[in-house]
N, C-alpha and C positions, 0 to 999 in steps of 0.2 A: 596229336601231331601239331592241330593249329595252339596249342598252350605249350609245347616245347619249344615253337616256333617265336611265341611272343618273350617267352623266356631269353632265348635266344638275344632276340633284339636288346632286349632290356639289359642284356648282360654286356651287349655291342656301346648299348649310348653310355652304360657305368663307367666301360673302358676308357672309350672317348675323353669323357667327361671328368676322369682320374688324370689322363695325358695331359690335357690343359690346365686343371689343378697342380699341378708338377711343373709343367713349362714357366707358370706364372709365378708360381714361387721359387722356380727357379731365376727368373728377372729381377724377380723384387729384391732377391738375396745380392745379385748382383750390382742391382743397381743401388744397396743401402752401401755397399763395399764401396763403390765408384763415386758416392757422395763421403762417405768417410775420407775416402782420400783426398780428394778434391776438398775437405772441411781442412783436414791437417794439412795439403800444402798452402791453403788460405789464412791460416793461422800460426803456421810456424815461427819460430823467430830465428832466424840464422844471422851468419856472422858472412858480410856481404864478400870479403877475399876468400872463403871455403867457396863461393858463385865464384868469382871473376877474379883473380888473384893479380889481375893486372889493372885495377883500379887502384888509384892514387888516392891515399888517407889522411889529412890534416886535421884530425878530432879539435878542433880547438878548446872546446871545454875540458879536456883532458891535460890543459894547459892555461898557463895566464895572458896567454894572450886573444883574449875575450874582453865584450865592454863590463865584464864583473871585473876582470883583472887577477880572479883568484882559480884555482885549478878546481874542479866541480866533480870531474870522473875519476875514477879509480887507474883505468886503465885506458888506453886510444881503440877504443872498438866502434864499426860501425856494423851494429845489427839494424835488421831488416825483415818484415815476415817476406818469405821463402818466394812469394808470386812478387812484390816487388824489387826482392834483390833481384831475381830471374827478368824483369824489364828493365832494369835498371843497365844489368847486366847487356842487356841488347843495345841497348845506348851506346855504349861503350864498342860492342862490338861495329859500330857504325862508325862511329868515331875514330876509330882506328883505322879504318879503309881510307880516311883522309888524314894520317897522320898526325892525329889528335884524341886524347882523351879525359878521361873525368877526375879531377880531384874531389873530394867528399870533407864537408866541413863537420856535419852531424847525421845522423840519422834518429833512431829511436833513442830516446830521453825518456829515465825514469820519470814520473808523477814527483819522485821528490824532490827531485832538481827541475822540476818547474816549479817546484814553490818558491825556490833561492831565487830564480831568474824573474821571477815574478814580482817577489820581495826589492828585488834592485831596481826594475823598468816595470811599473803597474800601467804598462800600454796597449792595450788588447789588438793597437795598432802593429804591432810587432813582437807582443809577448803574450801567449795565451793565458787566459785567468786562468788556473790547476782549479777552481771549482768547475770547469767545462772540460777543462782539459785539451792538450794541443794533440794535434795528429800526431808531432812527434812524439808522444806518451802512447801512442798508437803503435806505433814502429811502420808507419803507411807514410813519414815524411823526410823529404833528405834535404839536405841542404848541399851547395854544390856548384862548382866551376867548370872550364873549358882548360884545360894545359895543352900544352903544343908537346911537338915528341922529345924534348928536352927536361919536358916536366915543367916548364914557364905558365904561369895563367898567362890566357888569354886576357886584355883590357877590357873591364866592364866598367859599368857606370861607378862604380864605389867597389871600397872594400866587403868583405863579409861582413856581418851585422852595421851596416851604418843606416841607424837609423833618420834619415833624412828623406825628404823630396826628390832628391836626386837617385836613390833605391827604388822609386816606384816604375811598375813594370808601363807607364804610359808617359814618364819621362822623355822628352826627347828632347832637349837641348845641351847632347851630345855628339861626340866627332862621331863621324861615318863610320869608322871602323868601331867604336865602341857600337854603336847601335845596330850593325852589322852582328859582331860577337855576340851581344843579346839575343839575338833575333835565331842564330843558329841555336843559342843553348834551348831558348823556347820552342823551336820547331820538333829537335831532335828528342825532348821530351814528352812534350805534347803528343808526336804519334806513336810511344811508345806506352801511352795513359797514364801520361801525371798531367797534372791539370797547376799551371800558373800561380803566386799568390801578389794580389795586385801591390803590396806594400814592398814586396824583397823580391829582387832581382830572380836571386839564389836558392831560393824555400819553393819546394815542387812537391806536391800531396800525391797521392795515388788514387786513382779511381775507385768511386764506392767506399771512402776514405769509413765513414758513417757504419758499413758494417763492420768495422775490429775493434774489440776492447780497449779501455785504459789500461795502462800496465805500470807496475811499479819493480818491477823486474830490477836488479842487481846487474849493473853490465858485465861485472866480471865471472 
């Protein structure tokens, strides 16, 4: 009896001790799935109007009117990995509750058009070396304005790409409402997590910029 009875036990702690081998492989299973996913929506590259269709698109490099002066894109796309178009996308929904929202001048840029753009302006002040490569070869950078609900930019300091003194984000010997306008586009970005870049008004990184690949991706 008392060796049936140890039997017994021993058969109790196997069970036990089967259950939580199961439960725990059961988490693990789960939580490699809940990292998979969470890896592919960190990584994806989407086309930011499939997000938010009411975002306003001015691809410039898609056109000559850039400081190259020649057309650089195939087509006016602005891609985006999946978690930045999705804040991006909240911007806007902000923006809109005051009658205002975002024009987009670029986002992610192949690696091979930054070698063009590079080749024209070798200024790391304004044009990333393609041996570092920019966030926008990333798809984690955008570029980008304020429109009012007619679709007017808002007045900022300068035009898109001008590279001057007058583009840096601590400029301030501008009029009130320019400096006003700024100050809204950096707010409502900033707590959506993009992070400033101190040379261009316009150019806004996404947080953790450092974990996504270079990409030489084909925009169309």
């Amino acid at each position: 009896m008392q060796k049936l009875g140890s039997i017994s036990r021993i058969a109790e702690v196997f069970f036990v001790v089967s259950i939580c081998l199961s439960l725990f492989a059961t988490c693990h299973i789960l939580s490699f799935s809940d990292s998979l996913c969470q890896e592919k929506s960190r990584t994806d590259l989407v086309d930011v109007l499939t997000i938010n269709p009411t975002i306003s698109i001015d691809i410039r490099y898609a056109t000559d009117n850039n400081f190259t002066h020649h057309k650089l894109y195939a087509v006016a796309r602005c891609l985006l990995r999946r978690v930045v178009a999705e804040s991006l996308s909240a911007v806007q929904n902000e923006l809109r509750l005051r009658g205002l929202g975002l024009k987009v001048f670029d986002g992610y840029r192949p690696l091979s058009i930054q070698k063009k753009l590079w080749a024209a302006v070798p200024d790391d002040r304004y044009v990333a070396n393609p041996s570092k490569g920019s966030r926008h070869n990333r798809g984690v950078a955008v570029d980008l304005t304020i429109v009012d609900s007619r679709g007017n930019e808002l007045e900022m300091p300068t035009p898109f790409d001008d590279f001057t003194v007058k583009a840096h984000c601590d400029y301030m010997n501008l009029p009130d409402v320019v400096l006003k306008n700024r100050a809204l586009l950096d707010d409502v970005m900033t707590r959506h997590g993009f992070l400033t870049m101190p040379t261009e008004w316009w150019h806004f990184d996404f947080q953790h910029w450092g974990r996504f690949d270079i990409m030489d991706q084909r925009l169309e």
